[in-house]
C-alpha positions as CSV (number, residue, x, y, z in Angstrom):
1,X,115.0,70.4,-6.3
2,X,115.9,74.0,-4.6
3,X,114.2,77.0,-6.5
4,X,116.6,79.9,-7.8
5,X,114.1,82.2,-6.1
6,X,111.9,80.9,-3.5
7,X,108.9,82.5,-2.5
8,X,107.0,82.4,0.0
9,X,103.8,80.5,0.0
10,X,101.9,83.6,1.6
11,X,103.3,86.5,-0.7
12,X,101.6,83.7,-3.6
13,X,98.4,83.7,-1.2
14,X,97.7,87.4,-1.0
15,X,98.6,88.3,-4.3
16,X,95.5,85.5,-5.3
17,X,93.1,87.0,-2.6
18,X,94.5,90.3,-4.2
19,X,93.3,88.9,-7.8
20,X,90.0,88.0,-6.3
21,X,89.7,91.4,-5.1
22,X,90.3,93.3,-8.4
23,X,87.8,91.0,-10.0
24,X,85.4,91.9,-7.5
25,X,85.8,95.6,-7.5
26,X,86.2,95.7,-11.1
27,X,82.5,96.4,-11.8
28,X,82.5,99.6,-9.3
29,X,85.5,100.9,-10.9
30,X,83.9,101.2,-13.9
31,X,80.8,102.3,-13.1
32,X,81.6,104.6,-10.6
33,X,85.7,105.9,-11.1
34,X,85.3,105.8,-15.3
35,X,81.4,106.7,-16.1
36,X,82.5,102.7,-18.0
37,X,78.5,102.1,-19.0
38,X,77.2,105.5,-20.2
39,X,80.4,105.8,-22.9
40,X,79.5,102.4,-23.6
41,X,75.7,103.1,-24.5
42,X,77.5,105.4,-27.5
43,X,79.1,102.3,-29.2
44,X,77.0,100.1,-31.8
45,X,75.5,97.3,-30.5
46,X,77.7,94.6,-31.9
47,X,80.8,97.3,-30.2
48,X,79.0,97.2,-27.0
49,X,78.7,93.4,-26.9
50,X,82.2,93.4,-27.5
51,X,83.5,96.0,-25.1
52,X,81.1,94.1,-22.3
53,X,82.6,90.6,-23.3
54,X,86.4,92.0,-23.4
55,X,85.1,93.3,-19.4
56,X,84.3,90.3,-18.2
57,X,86.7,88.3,-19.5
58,X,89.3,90.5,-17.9
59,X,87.3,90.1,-14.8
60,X,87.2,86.0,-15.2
61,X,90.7,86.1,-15.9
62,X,91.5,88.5,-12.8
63,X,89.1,86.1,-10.3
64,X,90.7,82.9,-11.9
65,X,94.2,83.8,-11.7
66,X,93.5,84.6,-8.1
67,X,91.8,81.6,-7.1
68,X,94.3,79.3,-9.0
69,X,97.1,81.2,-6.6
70,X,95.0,80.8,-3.9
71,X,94.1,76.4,-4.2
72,X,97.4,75.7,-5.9
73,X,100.0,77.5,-4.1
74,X,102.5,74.8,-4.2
75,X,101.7,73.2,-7.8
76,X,102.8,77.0,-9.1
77,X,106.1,76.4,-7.6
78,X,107.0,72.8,-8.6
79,X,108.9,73.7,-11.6
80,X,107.3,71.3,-13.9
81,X,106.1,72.1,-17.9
82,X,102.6,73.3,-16.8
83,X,103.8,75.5,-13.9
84,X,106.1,77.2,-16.0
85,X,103.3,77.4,-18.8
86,X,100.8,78.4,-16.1
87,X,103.0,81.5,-14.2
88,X,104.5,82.6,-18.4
89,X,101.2,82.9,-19.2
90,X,100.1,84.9,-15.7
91,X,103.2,86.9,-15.7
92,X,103.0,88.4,-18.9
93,X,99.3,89.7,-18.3
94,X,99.9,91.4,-15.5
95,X,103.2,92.2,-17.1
96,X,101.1,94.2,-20.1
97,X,98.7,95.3,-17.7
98,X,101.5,97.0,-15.8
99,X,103.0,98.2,-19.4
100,X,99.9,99.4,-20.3
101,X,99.0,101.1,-17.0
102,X,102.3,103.1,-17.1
103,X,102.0,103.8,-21.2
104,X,98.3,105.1,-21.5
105,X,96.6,105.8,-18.0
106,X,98.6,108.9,-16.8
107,X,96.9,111.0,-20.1
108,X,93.9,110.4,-18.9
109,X,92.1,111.7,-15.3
110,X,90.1,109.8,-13.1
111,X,87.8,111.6,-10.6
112,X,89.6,113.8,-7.9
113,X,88.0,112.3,-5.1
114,X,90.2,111.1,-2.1
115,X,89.4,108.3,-2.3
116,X,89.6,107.2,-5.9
117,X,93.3,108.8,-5.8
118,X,93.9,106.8,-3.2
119,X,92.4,103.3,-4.8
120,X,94.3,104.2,-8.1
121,X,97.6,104.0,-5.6
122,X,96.3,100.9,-4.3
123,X,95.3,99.0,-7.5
124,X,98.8,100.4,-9.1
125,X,100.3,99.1,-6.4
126,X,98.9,95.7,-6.8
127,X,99.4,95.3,-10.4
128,X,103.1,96.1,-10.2
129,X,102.6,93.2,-7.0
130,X,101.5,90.8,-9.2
131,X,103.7,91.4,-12.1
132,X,106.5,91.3,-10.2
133,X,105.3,87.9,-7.9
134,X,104.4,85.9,-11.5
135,X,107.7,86.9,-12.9
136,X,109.6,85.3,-10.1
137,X,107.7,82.6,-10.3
138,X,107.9,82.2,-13.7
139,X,111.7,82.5,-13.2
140,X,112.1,80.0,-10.9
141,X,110.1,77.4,-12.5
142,X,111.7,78.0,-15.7
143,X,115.4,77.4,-13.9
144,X,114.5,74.5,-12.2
145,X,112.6,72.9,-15.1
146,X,115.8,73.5,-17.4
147,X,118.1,71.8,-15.2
């Protein structure tokens, strides 16, 4: 069956390869654009377990989503209960990511340097990418599966 929005196999590729790259940068941004480890070290220990475990899950989520975009390109288009499960779910993380991004971030200042303004731009940029790509998808999957 025809999708009510069809995307493009690629624009599904890079934003996975783009997932796998905010998992992998992940750890510098926080280390080196939010000083992430030394505000850390004030929490408790049971806090800092906790704020380390939230971080890498958001990391594990970030690389899986990617790679699941990336080996499954076709199985997130194909409009059947788990693909519209699978993109829902997708969508609305990047979705609050994107919320969040735009409700809380701006109060706050991240280094000055070019190139951290720059790679705040870029990683904006590919939130809203993702958001946006997951939603279609999500769209279309949900159209076709109630038809």
């Amino acid at each position: 069956m025809k999708n009510f929005i069809e995307l493009p196999n690629w624009l599904i590729i890079a934003g996975g390869i783009g997932q796998v790259f905010t998992a992998l940068i992940y750890p510098y941004i926080r280390h080196q654009v939010f000083d992430w480890y030394n505000d850390v070290k004030q929490l408790k220990p049971l806090n800092q377990e906790i704020a380390k475990t939230y971080g890498r899950y958001i990391q594990g989520l970030n690389f899986s989503f990617g790679l699941i975009a990336i080996l499954f390109t076709s199985a997130l288009k194909n409009q059947t209960e788990l693909a519209v499960a699978l993109t829902g779910i997708i969508a609305m993380y990047w979705v609050g990511k994107v919320a969040t991004q735009i409700a809380y971030y701006p109060m706050y200042q991240i280094p000055q340097k070019l190139h951290f303004k720059i790679g705040s731009y870029f990683m904006n940029f590919l939130f809203t990418l993702f958001a946006l790509v997951y939603t279609l998808l999500f769209i279309s999957n949900l159209t076709g599966f109630l038809k």
